[in-house]
C-alpha positions as CSV (number, residue, x, y, z in Angstrom):
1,X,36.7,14.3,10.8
2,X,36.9,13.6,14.6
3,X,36.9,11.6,17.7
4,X,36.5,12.9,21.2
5,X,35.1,12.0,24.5
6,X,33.5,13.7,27.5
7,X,33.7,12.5,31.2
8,X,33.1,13.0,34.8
9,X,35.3,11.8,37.3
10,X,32.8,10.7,39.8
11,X,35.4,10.6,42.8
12,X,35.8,14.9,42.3
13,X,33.1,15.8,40.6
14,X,35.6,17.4,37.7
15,X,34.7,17.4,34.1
16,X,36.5,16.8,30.7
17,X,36.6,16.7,26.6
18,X,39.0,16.1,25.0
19,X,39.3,16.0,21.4
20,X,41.3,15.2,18.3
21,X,40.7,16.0,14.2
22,X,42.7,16.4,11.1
23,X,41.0,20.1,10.7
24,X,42.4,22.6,12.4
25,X,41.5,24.2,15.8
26,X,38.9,21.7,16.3
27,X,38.9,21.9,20.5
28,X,37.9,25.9,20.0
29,X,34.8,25.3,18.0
30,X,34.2,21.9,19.9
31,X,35.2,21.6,23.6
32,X,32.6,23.0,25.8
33,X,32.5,22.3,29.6
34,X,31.1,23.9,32.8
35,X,31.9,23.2,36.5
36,X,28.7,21.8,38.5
37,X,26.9,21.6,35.0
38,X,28.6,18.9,33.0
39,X,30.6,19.0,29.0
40,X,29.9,18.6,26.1
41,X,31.5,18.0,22.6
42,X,29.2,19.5,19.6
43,X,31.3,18.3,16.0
44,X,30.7,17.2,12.5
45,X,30.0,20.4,10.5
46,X,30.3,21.9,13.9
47,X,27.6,24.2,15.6
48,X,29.6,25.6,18.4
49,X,26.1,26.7,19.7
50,X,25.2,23.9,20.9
51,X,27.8,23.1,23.4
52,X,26.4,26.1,25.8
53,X,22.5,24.9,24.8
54,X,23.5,21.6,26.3
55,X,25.4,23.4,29.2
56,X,22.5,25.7,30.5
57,X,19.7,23.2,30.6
58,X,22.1,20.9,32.2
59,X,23.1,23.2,34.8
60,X,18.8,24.2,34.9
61,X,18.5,20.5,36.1
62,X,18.3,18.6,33.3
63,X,20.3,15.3,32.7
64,X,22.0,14.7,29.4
65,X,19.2,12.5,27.7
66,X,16.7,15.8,28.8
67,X,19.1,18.1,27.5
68,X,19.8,16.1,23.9
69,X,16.4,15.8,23.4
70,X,15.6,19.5,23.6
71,X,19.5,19.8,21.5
72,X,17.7,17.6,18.6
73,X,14.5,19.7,19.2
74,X,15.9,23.2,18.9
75,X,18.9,22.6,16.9
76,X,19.2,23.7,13.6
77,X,20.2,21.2,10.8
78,X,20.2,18.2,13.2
79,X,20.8,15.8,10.9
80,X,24.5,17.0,10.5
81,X,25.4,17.3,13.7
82,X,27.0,15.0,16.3
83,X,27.0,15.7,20.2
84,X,28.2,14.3,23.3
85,X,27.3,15.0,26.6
86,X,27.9,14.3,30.5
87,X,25.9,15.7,33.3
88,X,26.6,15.6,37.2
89,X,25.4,12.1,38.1
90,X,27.1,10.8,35.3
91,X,24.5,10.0,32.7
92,X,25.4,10.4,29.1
93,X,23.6,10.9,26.0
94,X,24.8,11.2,22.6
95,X,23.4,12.7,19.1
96,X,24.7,11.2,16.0
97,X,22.6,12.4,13.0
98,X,22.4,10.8,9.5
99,X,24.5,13.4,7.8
100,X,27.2,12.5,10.0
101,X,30.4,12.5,7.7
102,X,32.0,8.8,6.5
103,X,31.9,6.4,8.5
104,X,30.6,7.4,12.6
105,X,30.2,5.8,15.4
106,X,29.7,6.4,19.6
107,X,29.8,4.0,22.7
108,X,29.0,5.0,26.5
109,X,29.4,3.6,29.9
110,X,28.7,6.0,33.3
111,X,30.8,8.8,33.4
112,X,31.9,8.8,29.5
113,X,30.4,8.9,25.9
114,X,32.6,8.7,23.2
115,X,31.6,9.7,19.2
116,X,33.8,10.3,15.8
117,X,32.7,10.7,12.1
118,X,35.2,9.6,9.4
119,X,36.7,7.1,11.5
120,X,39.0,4.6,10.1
121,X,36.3,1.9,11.4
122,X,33.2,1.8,13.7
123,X,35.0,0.5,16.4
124,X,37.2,3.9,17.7
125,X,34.6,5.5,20.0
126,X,34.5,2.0,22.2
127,X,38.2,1.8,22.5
128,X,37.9,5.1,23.2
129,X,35.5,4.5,26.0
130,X,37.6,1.4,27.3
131,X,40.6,3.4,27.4
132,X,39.3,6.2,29.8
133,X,37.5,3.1,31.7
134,X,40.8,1.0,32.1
135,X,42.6,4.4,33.5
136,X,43.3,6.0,36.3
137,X,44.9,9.1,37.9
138,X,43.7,12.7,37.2
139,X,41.0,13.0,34.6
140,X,43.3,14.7,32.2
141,X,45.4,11.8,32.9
142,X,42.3,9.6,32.0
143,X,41.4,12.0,29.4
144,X,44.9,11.7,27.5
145,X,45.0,7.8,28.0
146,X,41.5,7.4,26.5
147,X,42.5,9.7,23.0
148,X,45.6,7.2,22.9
149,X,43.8,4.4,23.1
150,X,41.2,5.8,19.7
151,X,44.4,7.0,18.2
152,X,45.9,3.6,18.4
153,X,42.7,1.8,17.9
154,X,42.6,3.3,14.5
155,X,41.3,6.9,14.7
156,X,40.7,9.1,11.9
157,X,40.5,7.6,8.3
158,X,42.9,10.5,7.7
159,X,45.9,11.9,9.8
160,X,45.2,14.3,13.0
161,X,46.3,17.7,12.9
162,X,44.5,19.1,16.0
163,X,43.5,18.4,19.5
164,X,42.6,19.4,22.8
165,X,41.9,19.0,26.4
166,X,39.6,20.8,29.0
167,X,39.4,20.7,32.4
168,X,37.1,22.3,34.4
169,X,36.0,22.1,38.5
170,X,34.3,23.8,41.1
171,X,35.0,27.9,39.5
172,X,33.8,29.4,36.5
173,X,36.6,28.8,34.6
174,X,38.3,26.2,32.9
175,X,41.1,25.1,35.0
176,X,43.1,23.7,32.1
177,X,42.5,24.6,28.4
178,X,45.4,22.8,26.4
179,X,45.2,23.2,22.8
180,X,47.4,21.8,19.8
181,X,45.9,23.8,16.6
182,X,47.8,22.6,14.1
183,X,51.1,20.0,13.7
184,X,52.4,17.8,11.1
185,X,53.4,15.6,13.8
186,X,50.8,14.1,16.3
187,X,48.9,17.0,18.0
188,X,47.7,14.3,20.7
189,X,50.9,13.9,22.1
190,X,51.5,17.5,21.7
191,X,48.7,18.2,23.8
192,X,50.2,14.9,26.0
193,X,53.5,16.7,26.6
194,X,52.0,20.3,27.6
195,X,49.3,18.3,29.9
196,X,52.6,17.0,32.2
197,X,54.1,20.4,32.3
198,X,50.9,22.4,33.2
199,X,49.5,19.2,35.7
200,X,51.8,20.1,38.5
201,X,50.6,23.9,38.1
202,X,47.0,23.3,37.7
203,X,46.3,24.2,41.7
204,X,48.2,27.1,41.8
205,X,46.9,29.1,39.1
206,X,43.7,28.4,40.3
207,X,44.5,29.5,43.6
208,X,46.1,32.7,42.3
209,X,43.0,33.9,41.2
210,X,41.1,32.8,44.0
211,X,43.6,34.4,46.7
212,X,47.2,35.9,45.7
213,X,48.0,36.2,49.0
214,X,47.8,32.7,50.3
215,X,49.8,31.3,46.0
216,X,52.9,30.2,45.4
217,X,56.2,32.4,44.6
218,X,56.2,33.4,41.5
219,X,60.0,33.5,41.8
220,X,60.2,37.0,40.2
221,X,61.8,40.0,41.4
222,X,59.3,42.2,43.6
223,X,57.6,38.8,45.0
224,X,57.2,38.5,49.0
């Protein structure tokens, strides 16, 4: 009941996921990324544990293939599970297990993997991957244009209700979380339209926490 796709932009080092589903809130159980280590997607009758599994023994050294293979080898329930995965030089690997719902499918190429289970054909996850590949721009930019491109290849055998996009580079923190839990209308371009208000923002925030002193006005009253 979803299609997604994590990258690297190997120009900043910055990693993504995002994400799209006809259940609801699927980028907080599904979305998992960490500067300097890589992201991950973990879906299909969704164990949100092992996005961080993935995440530590990436960040320990491991590539993605290392780090699936020890995902397949201490995961419980395998078989139902899909997972996606990018580290920092850009490898991918991907799980897709039997039990996968409907029909599934995934496609990589450096830098991106793609999967989705009940997809309205097998073909999503490689438009997908063609999408983010035939972009430019930002990652979320890339990120965005790549869910498009599954949305319109096809997407879901069923309408999408949720979606989601993170961000995250260089501090411990996602720099952008953007999140569409539920619509009737397409949560993608929900997500879309909050992605062009927040892109302009992104550095600020982030230097807000870093250093208050040196951020832009807040344009409040009080503010020097």
């Amino acid at each position: 009941m979803t299609f997604s796709l994590v990258a690297r932009c190997a120009q900043t080092g910055m990693f993504g996921v995002a994400i799209s589903s006809s259940s609801p809130a699927v980028a907080a159980r599904c979305s998992h990324a960490r500067a300097h280590a890589g992201a991950v997607a973990s879906q299909n009758v969704t164990d949100p544990s092992l996005g961080p599994m993935a995440l530590d023994l990436m960040a320990a050294g491991h590539s993605a293939a290392e780090a699936m293979d020890e995902v397949r080898r201490r995961g419980a329930f395998i078989a139902y599970r899909q997972v996606l995965a990018v580290d920092g030089a850009g490898g991918t690997a991907i799980h897709s297990g039997p039990n996968a719902l409907g029909i599934w499918a995934e496609a990589q190429a450096p830098d991106v993997a793609s999967g989705g289970n009940l997809l309205a054909h097998d073909g999503v996850p490689q438009a997908i991957v063609a999408g983010f590949l035939a972009s430019g721009g930002h990652l979320g930019d890339r990120l965005i244009a790549a869910l498009r491109a599954g949305l319109q290849a096809g997407g879901e055998a069923g309408p999408v209700h949720s979606a989601g996009l993170m961000l995250v580079d260089k501090v411990a923190w996602p720099v952008a979380d953007l999140r569409c839990d539920w619509t009737e209308d397409c949560p993608i371009e929900t997500v879309a339209t909050a992605w062009e208000v927040y892109k302009p923002q992104l550095d600020a925030y982030v230097q807000r926490a870093l250093d208050p002193r040196a951020a832009p006005s807040y344009g409040v009253p009080g503010d020097m």
